[in-house]
C-alpha positions in Angstrom: 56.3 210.7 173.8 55.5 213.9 172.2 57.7 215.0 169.1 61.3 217.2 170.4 61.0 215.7 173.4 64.2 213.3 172.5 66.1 216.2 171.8 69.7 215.9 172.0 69.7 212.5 173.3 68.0 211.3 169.9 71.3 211.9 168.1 73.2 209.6 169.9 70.9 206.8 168.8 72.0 203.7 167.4 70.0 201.6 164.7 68.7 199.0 167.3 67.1 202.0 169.2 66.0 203.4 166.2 63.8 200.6 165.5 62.7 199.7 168.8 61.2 203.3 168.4 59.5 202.6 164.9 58.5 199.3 166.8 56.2 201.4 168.8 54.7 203.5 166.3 51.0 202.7 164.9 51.4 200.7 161.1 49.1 203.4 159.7 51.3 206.0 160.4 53.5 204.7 157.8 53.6 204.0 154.2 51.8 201.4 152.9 54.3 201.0 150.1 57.1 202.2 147.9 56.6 203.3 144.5 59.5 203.4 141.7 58.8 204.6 138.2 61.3 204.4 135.6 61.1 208.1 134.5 63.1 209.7 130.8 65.7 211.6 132.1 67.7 214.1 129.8 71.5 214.5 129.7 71.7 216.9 132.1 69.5 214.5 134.7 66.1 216.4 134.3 63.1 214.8 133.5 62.6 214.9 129.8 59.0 215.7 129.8 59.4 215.0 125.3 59.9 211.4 126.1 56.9 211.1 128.3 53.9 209.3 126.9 51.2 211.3 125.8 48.0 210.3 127.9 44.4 209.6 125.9 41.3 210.9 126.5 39.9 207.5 126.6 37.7 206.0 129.6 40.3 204.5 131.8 40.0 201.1 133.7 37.3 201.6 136.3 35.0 199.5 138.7 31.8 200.3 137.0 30.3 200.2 133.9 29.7 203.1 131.9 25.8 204.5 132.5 24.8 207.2 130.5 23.1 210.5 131.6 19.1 210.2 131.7 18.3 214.2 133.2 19.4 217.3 131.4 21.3 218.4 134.8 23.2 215.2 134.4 24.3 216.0 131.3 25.3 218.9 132.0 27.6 217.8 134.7 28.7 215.0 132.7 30.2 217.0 130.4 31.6 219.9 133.0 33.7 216.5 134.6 34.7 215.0 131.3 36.3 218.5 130.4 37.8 218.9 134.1 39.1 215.5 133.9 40.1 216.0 130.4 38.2 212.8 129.1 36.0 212.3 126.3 33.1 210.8 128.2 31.6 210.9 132.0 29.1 207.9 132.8 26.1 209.1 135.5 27.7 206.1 137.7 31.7 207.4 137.2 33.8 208.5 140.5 35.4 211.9 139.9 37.9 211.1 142.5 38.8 207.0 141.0 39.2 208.7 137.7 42.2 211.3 138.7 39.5 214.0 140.1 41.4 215.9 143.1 40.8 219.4 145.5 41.8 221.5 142.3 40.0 220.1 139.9 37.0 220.0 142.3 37.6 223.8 142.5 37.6 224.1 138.4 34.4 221.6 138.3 32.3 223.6 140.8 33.3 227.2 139.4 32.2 225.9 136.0 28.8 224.4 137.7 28.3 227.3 139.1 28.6 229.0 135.7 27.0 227.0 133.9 23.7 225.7 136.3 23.6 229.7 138.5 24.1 227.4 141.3 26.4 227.9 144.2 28.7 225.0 144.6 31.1 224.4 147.0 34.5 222.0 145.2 34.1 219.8 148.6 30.6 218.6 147.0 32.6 217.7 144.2 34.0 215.3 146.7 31.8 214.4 148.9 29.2 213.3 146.1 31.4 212.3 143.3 29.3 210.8 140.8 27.3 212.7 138.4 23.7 210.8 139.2 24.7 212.2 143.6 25.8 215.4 142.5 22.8 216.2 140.6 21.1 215.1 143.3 22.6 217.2 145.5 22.4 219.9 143.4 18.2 219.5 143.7 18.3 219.0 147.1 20.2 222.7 147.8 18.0 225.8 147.7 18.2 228.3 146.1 20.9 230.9 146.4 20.1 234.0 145.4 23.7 235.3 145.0 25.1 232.4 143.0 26.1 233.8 139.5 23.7 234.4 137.1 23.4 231.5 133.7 25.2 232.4 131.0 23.3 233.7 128.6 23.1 233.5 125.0 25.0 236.3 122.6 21.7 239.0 121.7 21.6 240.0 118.4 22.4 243.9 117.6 18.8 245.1 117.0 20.1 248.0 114.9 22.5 248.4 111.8 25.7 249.4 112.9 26.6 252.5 110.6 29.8 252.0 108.3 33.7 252.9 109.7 34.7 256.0 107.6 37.5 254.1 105.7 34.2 251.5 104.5 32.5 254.9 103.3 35.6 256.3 101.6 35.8 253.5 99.6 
């Protein structure tokens, strides 16, 4: 039975019909579970967001153990994640998505790849190959785009003196 298609006759349920209804319905469809956090609430009933703990930057509780970064472009991402995910360090071997990665972050991570390697990079790779060592795989494996933004490049030096403000020669 197709959603509206109860219509008026759904409001003169009772609870046994309601869950003979919810009978029918497909487990999966439904939550797995309930969740209820005690949060600090202020005296007008808000969340006081004072008395909230302050999270640390420090490697959370994870399924694998922490691998460091052997190639330069894994470095490089390592640290784009660890700054996305506001950590202090990013194994080669660490799941963007099992450490609190989700689509916005993915969007930040992949604008700052871009930036950073002049590689295009969609945020669903981000996703779809969320561990540093896959995503610097990936990364090889893509060719090149010759619209992607350029590297940054480092400041140049001014090549000539810059002559003195008229205040500097007054004085």
């Amino acid at each position: 039975m197709a959603a509206g298609e109860l219509g008026e006759d759904a409001a003169g349920l009772g609870e046994a019909d309601a869950g003979a209804l919810a009978d029918g319905l497909v487990a999966e469809n439904g939550p797995s579970g309930t969740y209820c956090w005690e949060l600090p609430l202020g005296g007008d009933g808000k969340l006081d967001r004072s008395a909230l703990p302050v999270p640390s930057g420090e490697r959370p509780a994870v399924s694998t153990a922490y691998r460091a970064s052997e190639l330069p472009v894994e470095e490089t991402l390592a640290v784009i994640l660890a700054q996305v995910l506001e950590l202090d360090r990013v194994g080669a071997d660490d799941d963007f998505v099992e450490w609190g990665g989700d689509s916005l972050r993915a969007v930040r991570a992949a604008t700052q790849i871009g930036e950073a390697l002049g590689r295009r990079l969609p945020a669903r790779a981000v996703l779809e190959q969320p561990t540093v060592a896959r995503l610097a795989a990936h990364l090889a494996a893509l060719p090149a785009d010759p619209t992607a933004p350029a590297r940054a490049a480092a400041p140049v030096p001014a090549q000539r003196a810059v002559p003195p403000s008229a205040d500097a020669r007054a004085a």
